[in-house]
C-alpha positions in Angstrom: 47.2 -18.0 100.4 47.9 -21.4 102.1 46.7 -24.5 100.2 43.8 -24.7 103.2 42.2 -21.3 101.7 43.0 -22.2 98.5 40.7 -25.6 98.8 38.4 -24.0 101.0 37.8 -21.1 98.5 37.4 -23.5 95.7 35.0 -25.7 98.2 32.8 -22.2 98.4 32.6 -21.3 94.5 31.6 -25.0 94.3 29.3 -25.1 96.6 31.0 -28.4 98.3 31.1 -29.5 101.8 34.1 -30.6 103.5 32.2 -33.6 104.0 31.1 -34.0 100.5 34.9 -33.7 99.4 36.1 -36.3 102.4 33.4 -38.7 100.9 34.4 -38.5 97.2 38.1 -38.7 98.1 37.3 -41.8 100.3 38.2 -40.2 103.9 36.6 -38.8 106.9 36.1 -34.8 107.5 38.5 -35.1 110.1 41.4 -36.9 108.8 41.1 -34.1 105.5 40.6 -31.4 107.7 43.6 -32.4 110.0 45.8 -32.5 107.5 44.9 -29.1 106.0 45.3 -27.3 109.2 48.8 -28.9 109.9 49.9 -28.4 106.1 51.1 -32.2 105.8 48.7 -33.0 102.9 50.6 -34.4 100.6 51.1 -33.1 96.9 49.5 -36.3 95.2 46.4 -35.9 97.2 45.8 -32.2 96.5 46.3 -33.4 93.1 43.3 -35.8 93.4 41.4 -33.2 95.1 41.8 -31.2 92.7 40.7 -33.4 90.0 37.2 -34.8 92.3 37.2 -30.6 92.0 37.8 -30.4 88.2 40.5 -28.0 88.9 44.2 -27.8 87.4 47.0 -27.4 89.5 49.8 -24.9 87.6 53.2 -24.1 88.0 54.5 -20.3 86.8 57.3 -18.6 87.1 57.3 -15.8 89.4 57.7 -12.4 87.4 
């Protein structure tokens, strides 16, 4: 899954908007939404999302 379904799942279990997430994060749907579709989010702010979220991001190794 690409970090785009991996937020937008989240956004759906959540019940979140894009647009509620682009207001807590502090910018517009379309600045968040262009940088999911082009995969140049960077890693510190999929942290944050994460965190407005109250999800943990984790690192495993592969089996």
């Amino acid at each position: 899954m690409s970090i785009r379904e991996d937020i937008k799942s989240i956004l759906a279990k959540e019940n979140i908007t894009m647009s509620q997430l682009a207001e807590k994060r502090g910018t517009t749907v379309s600045n968040l939404s262009q940088k999911l579709r082009r995969k140049t989010i960077p890693f510190e702010e999929v942290r944050t999302i994460t965190e407005i979220l109250g999800y943990d991001i984790r690192f495993e190794k592969r089996k």
